[in-house]
C-alpha positions in Angstrom: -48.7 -17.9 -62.7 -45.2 -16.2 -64.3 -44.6 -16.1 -67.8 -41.4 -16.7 -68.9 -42.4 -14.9 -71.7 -41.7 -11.4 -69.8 -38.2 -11.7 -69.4 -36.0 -10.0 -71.6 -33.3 -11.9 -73.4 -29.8 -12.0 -71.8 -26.8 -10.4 -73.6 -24.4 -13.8 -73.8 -21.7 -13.6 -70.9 -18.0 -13.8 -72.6 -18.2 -17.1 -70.7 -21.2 -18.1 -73.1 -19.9 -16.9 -75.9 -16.8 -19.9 -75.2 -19.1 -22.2 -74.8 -20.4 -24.3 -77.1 -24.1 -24.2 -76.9 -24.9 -27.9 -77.1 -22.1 -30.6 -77.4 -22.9 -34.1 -78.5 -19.2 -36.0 -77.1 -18.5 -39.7 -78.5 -22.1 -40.5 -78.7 -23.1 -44.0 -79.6 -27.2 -45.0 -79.6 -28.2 -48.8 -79.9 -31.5 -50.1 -80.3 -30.7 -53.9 -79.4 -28.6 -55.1 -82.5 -28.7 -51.9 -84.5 -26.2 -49.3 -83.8 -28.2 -45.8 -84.8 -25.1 -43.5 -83.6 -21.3 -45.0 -83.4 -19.2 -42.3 -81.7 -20.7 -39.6 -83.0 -20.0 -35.9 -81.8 -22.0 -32.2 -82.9 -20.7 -28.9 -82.0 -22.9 -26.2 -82.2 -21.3 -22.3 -81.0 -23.5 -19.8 -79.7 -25.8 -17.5 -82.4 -24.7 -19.3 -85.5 -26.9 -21.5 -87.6 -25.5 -25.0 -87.4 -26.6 -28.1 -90.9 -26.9 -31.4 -89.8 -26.9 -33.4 -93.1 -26.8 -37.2 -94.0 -28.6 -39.7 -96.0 -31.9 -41.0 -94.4 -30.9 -43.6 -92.3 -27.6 -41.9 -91.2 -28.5 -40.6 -87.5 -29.8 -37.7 -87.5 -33.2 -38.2 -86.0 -31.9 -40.6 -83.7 -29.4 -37.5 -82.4 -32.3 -34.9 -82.7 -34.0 -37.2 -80.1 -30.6 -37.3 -77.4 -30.5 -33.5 -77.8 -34.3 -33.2 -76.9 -34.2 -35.5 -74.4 -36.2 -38.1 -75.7 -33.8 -40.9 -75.3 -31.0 -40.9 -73.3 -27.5 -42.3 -75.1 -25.9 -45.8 -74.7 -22.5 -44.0 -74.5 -21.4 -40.4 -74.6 -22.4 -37.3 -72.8 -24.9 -34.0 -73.8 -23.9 -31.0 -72.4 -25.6 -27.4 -72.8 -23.1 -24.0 -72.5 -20.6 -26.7 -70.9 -22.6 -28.5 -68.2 -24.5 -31.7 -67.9 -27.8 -32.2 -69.8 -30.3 -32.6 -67.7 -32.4 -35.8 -66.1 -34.7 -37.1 -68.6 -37.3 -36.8 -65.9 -37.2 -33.1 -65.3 -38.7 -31.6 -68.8 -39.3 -28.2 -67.4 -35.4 -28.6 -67.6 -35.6 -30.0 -71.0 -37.8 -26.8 -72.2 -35.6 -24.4 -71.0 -32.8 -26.0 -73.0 -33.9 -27.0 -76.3 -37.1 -27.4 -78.7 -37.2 -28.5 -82.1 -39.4 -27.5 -85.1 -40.5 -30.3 -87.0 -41.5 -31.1 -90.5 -44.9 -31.9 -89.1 -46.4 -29.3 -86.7 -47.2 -30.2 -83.5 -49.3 -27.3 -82.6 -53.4 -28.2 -82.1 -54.5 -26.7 -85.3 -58.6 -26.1 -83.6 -56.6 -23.8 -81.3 -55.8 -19.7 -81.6 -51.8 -19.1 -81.4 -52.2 -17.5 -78.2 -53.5 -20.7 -77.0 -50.8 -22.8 -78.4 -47.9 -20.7 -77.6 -49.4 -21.2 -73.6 -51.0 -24.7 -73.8 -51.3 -26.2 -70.8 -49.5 -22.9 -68.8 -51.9 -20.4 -69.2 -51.7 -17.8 -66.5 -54.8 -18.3 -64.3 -56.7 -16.6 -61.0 -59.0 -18.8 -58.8 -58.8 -21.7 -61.3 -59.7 -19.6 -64.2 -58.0 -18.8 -66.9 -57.1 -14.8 -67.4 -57.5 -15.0 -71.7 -56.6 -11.4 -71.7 -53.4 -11.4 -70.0 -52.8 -14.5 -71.9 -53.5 -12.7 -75.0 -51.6 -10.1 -73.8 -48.2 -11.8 -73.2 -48.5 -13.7 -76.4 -48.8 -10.2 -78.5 -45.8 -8.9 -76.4 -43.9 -12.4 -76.7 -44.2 -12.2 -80.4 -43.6 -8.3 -81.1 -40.4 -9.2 -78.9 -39.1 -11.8 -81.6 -40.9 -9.8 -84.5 -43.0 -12.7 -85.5 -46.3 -10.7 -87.5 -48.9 -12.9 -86.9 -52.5 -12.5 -85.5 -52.8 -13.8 -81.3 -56.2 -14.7 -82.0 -56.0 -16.7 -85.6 -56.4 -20.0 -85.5 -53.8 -22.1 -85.8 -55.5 -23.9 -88.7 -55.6 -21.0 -90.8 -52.0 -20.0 -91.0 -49.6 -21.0 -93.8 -47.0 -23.2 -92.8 -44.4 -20.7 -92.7 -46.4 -18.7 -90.0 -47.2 -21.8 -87.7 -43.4 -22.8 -88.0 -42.9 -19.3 -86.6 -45.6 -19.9 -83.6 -44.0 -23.1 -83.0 -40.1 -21.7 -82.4 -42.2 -18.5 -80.4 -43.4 -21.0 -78.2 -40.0 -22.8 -77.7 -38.6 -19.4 -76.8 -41.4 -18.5 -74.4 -39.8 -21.7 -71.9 -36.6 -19.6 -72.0 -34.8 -22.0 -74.9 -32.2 -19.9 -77.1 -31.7 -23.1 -79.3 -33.6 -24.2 -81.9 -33.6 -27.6 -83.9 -35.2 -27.1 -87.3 -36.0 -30.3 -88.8 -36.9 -30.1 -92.6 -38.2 -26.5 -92.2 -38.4 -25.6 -95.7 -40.1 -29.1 -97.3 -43.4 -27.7 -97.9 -42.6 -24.1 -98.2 -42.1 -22.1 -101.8 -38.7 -19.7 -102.5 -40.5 -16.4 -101.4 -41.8 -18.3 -98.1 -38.4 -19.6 -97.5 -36.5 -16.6 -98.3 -38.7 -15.1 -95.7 -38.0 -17.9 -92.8 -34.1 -17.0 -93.6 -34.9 -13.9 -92.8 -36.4 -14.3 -89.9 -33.7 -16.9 -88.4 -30.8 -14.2 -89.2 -33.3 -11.8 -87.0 -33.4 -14.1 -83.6 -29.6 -15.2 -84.4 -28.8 -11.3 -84.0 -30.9 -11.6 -80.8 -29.1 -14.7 -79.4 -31.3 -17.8 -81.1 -28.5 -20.6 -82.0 -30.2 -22.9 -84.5 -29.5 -26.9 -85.3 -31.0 -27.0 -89.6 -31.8 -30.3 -90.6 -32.6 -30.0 -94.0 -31.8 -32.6 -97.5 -31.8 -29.0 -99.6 -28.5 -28.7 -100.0 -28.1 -25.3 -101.7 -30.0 -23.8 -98.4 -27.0 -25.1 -95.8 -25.1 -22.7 -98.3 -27.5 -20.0 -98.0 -28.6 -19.8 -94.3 -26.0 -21.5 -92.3 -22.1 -21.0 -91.3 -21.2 -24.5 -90.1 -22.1 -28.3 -91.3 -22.0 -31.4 -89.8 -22.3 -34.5 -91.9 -23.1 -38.1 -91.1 -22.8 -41.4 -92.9 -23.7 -44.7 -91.7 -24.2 -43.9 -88.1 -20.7 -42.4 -87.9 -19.4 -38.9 -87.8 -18.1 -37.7 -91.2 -17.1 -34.2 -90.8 -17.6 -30.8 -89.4 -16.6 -28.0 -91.1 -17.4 -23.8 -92.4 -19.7 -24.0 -94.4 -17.7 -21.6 -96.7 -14.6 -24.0 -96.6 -16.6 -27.2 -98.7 -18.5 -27.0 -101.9 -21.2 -28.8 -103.0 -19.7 -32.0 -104.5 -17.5 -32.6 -101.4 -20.7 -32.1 -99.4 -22.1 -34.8 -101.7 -19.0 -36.9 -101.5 -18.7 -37.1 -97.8 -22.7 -37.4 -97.6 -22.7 -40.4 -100.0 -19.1 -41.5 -99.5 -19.3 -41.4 -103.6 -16.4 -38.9 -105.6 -18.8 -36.8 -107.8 -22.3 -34.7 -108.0 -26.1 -35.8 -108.1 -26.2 -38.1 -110.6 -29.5 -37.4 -112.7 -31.0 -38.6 -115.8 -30.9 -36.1 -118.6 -33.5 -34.9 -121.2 -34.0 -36.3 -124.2 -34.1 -34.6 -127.6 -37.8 -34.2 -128.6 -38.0 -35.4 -132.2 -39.4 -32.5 -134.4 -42.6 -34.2 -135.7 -43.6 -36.0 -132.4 -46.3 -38.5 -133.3 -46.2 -40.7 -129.9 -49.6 -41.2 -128.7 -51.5 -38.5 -126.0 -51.4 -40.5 -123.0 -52.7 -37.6 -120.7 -54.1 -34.1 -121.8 -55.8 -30.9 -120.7 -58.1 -29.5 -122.4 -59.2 -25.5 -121.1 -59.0 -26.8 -117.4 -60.3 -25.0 -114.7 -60.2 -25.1 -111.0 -59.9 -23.8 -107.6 -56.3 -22.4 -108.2 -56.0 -22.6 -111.9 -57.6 -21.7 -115.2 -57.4 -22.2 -118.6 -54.4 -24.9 -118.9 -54.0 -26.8 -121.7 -51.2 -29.6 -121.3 -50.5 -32.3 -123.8 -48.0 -35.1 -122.7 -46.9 -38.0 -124.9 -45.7 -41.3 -124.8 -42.4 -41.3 -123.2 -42.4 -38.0 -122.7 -41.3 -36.0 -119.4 -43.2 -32.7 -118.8 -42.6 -30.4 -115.5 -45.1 -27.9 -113.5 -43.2 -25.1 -111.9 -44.6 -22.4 -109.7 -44.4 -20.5 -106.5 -47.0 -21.5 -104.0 -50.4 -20.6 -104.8 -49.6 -20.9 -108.5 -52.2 -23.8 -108.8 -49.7 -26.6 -109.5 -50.2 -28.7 -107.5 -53.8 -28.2 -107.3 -53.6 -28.9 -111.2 -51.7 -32.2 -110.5 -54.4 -33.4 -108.3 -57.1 -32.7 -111.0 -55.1 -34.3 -113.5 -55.2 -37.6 -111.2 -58.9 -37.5 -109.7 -58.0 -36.1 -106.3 -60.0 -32.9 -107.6 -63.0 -31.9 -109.6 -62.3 -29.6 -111.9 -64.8 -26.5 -112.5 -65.1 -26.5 -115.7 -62.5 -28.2 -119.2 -61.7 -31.7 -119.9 -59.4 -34.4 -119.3 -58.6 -36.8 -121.4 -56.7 -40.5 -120.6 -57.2 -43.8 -122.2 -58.6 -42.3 -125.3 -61.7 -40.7 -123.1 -63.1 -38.1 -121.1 -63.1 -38.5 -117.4 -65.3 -37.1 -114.9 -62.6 -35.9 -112.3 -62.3 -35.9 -109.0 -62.3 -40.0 -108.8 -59.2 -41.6 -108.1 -60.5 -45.5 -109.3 -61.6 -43.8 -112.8 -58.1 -42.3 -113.4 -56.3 -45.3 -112.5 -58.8 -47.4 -114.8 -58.2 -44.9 -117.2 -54.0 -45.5 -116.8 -53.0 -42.5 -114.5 -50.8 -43.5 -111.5 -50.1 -40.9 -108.8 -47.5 -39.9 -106.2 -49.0 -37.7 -104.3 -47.9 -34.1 -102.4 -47.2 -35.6 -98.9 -46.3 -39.4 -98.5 -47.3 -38.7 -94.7 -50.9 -37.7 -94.9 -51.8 -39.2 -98.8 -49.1 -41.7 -99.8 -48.5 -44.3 -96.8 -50.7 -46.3 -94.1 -48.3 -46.8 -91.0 -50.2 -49.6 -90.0 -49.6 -51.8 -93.2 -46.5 -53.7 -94.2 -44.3 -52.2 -96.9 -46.4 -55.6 -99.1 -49.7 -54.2 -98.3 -48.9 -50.6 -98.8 -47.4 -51.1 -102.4 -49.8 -53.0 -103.4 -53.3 -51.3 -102.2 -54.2 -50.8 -106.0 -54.1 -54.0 -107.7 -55.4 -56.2 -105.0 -58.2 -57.9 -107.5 -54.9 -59.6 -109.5 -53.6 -60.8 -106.1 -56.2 -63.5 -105.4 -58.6 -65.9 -106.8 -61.5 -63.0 -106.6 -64.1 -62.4 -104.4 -62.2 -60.0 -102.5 -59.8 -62.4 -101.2 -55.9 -62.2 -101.6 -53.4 -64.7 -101.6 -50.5 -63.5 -99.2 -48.2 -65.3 -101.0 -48.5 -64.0 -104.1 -48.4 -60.6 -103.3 -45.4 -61.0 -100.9 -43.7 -62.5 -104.0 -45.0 -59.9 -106.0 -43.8 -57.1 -103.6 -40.0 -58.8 -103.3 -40.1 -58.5 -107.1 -40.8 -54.5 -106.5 -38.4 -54.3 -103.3 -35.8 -55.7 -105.4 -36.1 -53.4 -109.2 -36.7 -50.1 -106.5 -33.6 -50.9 -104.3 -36.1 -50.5 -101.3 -34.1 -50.9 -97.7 -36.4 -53.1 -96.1 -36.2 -56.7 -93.8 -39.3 -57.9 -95.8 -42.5 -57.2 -97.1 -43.9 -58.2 -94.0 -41.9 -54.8 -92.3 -44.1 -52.1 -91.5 -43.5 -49.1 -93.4 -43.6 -46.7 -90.7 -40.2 -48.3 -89.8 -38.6 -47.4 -93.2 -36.6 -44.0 -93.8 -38.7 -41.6 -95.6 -36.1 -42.3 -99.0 -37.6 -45.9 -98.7 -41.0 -45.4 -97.9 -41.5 -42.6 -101.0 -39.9 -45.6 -103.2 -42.6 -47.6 -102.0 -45.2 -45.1 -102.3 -44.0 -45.1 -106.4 -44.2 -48.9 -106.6 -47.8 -48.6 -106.0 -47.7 -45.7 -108.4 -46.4 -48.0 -110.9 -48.8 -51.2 -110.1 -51.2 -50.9 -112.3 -48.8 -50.2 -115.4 -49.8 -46.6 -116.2 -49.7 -45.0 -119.0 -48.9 -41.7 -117.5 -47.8 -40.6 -114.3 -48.1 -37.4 -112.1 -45.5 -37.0 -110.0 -45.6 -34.0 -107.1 -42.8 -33.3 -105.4 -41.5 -36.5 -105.7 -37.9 -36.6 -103.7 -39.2 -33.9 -100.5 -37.6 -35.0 -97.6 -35.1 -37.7 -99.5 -31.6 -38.0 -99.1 -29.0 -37.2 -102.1 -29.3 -41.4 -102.9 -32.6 -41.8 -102.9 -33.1 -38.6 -104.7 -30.7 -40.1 -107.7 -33.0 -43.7 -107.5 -36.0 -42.5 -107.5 -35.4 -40.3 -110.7 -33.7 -43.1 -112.1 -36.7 -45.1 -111.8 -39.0 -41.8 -113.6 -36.2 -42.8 -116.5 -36.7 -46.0 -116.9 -40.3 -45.7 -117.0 -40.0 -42.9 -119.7 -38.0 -45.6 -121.7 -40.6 -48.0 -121.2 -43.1 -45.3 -122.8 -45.0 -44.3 -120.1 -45.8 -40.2 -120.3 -44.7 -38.5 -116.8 -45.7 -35.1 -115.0 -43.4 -34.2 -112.8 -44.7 -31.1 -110.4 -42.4 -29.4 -107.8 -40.4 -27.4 -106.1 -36.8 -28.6 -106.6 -35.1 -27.3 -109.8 -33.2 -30.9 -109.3 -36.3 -32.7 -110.2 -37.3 -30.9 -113.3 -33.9 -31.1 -115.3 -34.6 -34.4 -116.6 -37.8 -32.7 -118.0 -38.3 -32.5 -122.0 -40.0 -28.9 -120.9 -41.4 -27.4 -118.1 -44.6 -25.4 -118.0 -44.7 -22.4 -115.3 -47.9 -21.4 -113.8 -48.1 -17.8 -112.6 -51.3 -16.8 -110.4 -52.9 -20.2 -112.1 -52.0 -19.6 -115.4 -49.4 -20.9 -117.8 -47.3 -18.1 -118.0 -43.9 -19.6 -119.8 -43.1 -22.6 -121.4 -39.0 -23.3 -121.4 -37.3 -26.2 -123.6 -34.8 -28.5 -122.4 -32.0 -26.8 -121.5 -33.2 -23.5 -119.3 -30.9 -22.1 -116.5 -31.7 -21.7 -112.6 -32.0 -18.0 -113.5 -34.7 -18.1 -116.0 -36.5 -20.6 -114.7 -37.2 -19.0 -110.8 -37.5 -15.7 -112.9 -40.7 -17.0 -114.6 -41.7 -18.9 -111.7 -41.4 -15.7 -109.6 -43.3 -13.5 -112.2 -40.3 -11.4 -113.1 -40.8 -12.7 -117.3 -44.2 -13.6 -118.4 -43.6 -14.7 -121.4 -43.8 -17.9 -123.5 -40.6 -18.9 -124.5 
């Protein structure tokens, strides 16, 4: 069988080079009533690295599924380097076109990369497969697009930054020389993204036209030369990147004059004598050692730290998704075991966790069901049983005070934008009336709205005295913070007041000060 692995990549034609690469023209996508797309157009010119931004709910995965040829438009044409897309039928066709790197991988992680990058097309001789030439082709397919990983790892075992590279490998084995990334960066660190940059500038300097999808707005400014922006289904702009700044991005992504709107600290009062809602006391574990964290009453304390600092794994102690190996934690005025979930939230600790995907939402529930999974025993008479009623009423009440998008309570929450369903996934959060709350990552994969609710909803319940963690990545996220602690190879290794800069901050979170202060 032929690999299309073995052919070299073509040097661009001057007609090419004229043509756009993919051309969305006057596209318009309804689902029965709803209009996803209204006349929409995308532009994308060979070998540059093309943002698609919006809001959730303004079109773009609904576009990202015409260019792949999931779906075929109501109106409107897509053409690739100036002709016709092709039949939806034909996804050999398809392949040779277009793939697109998701948030989620979609590689069979039980699989080596070799495997993967030749699933289903693995060159063969008499019915069997030849796992050496395979092999083979997959080394030289990889050297070719200088992606450093092992043919023979499993899948499984790579970090996500490696199994996004396999994935666009693979997409460039069909022949494809455009690549959609959608959210690439949401679960990767700044050394692990500054490293993916790096390689998309290699394979645009080899031909490798890129669509980036991604809600971090300060990396359309570092990575690509051209933004598109969507609003409501419609077509907002399209411009250089180096021709619009920040707020105007923000304007004509929120059709609001103005920057992200976010709560700010509050001055700590000098002899703080609020109540310990939530503390640390020499806690040890898998990633981490020796932490001791005190949070108060109405206080607001962040975790910062490049991956494999032990944040997160520290968050996840802190609300009984972990056992710790050895230290204490304190809530409710007493020791917990760790590593139960029901204890902490009897205790008063309410979690969002990591990744709403895999630990925060059930698709099959209703939005009602799904906010509501922790305080089913004050929904009913007892005896395990639940009146519907009150907990749909109970749920309006939630959908209302979180400015969830939603038909009903009765809606599934698969069918809500991911702003919508992470508000849900901090209702339930909130349920039970915490006294603290452990945030992580709390506004991944959120548009610039939802970003500005749901920190406006970690406000109100600081106001309303409940002590919040907030872990994560985005620097956004931790200004509201009273302080943030930094954790260095699982260690606190900085502890900065209100008030810190980018630069200091990412300079302790990258090791380059390790110091308290």
């Amino acid at each position: 069988m032929p690999m299309t692995s073995s052919t070299p990549p073509r040097a661009p034609s001057a007609a090419d080079l004229r043509a756009p690469v993919v051309e969305a023209r006057s596209i318009t996508k309804r689902f029965g009533a709803v209009t996803a797309l209204q006349d929409v157009g995308l532009r994308v010119m060979p070998g540059e690295t093309h943002a698609l931004v919006g809001r959730n709910g303004a079109g773009k995965s609904t576009l990202v599924s015409l260019l792949t040829g999931l779906a075929r438009p109501t109106a409107g044409e897509i053409r690739f380097g100036g002709r016709p897309a092709p039949p939806l039928a034909d996804r050999a066709a398809w392949q040779a076109q277009v793939a697109c790197v998701y948030q989620h991988a979609t590689v069979v992680p039980a699989l080596t990369v070799a495997e993967n990058i030749f699933l289903n097309r693995q060159p063969t001789a008499r019915h069997v497969v030849r796992w050496r030439a395979m092999r083979r082709e997959a080394r030289a397919l990889l050297d070719r697009w200088r992606v450093d990983v092992d043919v023979d790892a499993l899948v499984a075992d790579l970090s996500v930054e490696d199994t996004q590279l396999v994935e666009i490998a693979r997409a460039l084995s069909f022949g494809a020389r455009f690549i959609v990334l959608d959210e690439p960066t949401a679960q990767l660190d700044g050394r692990a993204i500054a490293r993916l940059f790096e390689q998309m500038r290699a394979l645009q300097e080899a031909g490798v036209t890129f669509l980036f999808i991604s809600h971090h707005l300060q990396e359309v400014y570092e990575i690509c030369q051209a933004v598109t922006v969507y609003r409501d289904a419609r077509h907002v702009l399209t411009t250089p990147v180096a021709e619009l700044d920040r707020a105007a991005l923000i304007e004509a992504m929120s059709g609001e004059p103005g920057g992200l709107d976010l709560p700010a600290p509050r001055p700590v009062p000098e002899e703080d004598d609020r109540p310990v809602v939530l503390e640390a006391r020499d806690l040890h574990g898998d990633q981490f050692e020796a932490v001791d964290l005190r949070l108060r009453a109405g206080e607001v304390v962040g975790v910062a730290g490049a991956s494999g600092s032990g944040k997160t794994e520290l968050a996840e102690t802190l609300a009984g998704l972990r056992r710790p190996g050895s230290g204490e934690v304190w809530a409710g005025g007493r020791r917990l075991r760790g590593g139960s979930v029901p204890e902490a939230l009897r205790a008063g600790i309410g979690l969002v966790p990591e990744d709403r995907h895999r630990q925060g939402i059930v698709p099959e529930l209703s939005v009602a069901e799904n906010a509501s999974m922790t305080i089913t025993d004050r929904l009913g008479p007892g005896y395990g049983l639940i009146s519907h009623r009150r907990r749909d009423a109970w749920a309006r009440e939630r959908i209302a005070r979180l400015g969830v998008v939603t038909s009903g309570p009765g809606q599934p929450i698969s069918e809500l934008s991911g702003g919508n369903q992470q508000k849900i996934v901090l209702a339930r959060a909130l349920a039970s009336d915490p006294r603290a709350l452990v945030l992580i990552n709390p506004t991944a994969g959120v548009d610039v709205k939802s970003k500005e609710s749901l920190m406006g909803t970690v406000e109100a319940v600081r106001d309303a005295g409940t002590g919040v963690v907030i872990v994560s990545d985005e620097l956004d996220d931790l200004r509201p913070c009273d302080r943030v602690l930094v954790l260095f190879q699982g260690r606190i290794a900085a502890e900065l007041p209100a008030g810190w800069t980018d630069g200091a901050l990412i300079a302790r979170i990258e090791g380059m000060e390790q110091r308290h202060g």
